[in-house]
C-alpha positions, 0 to 999 in steps of 0.5 A: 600479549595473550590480552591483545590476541583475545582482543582482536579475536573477539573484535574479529568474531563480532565483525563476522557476526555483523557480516552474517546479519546483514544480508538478512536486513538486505533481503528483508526490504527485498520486494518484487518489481511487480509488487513495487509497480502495483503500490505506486500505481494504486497510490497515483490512482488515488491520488487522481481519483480523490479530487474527481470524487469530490467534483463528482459528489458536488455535481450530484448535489447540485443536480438532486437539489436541482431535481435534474438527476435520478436517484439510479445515477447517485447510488451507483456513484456512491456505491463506484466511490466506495469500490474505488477507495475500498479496493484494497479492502474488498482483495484482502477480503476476497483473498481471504475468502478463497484462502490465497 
C-alpha cells in the first residue's frame, strides 16, 4: 500500500515540476511584435534589394567598360550596396559605441 502511495506522489511531484518549467520554455520564445514586424521587413528588404543589386553592378559594368559613367556614380553604388547589406552590422556597431 505504502509502495504505490510513494509511486503516485513522486509521479505528482515530477508532473508539478514539469508544469513549474514550462512556462518559462513559453516566455523564452516570447518576442515583441515590434521586434517580430522589424526582422521580417529586413529580411524582404533583402530579399528585393539582392537582385536589384546585382542589375545594378551589371549595369555599372557595362557603362565603365562603355566609358559612359564616372567613376562618382560606381563608388557611391558600391559604397550604398555594402550600407544596404551591412546594415545590421553598422547598428550593432553603433549601438555598441554609445553602450545601448
Amino acid at each position: 500500500m505504502w509502495r504505490g502511495r510513494s509511486l503516485i506522489s513522486c509521479c505528482t511531484l515530477i508532473a508539478a515540476l514539469g508544469c513549474l518549467v514550462l512556462p518559462d520554455l513559453a516566455l523564452a520564445q516570447a518576442a515583441s511584435p515590434f521586434l517580430t514586424g522589424a526582422t521580417a521587413l529586413q529580411s524582404n528588404i533583402l530579399a528585393w534589394l539582392t537582385p536589384v543589386a546585382i542589375i545594378l553592378v551589371m549595369v555599372l559594368g557595362a557603362m565603365a567598360m562603355a566609358n559612359r559613367i564616372s567613376w562618382g556614380w560606381c563608388i557611391a553604388a558600391i559604397l550604398g550596396i555594402a550600407i544596404s547589406f551591412g546594415s545590421t552590422q553598422i547598428v550593432t556597431w553603433v549601438r555598441g559605441m554609445f553602450g545601448v
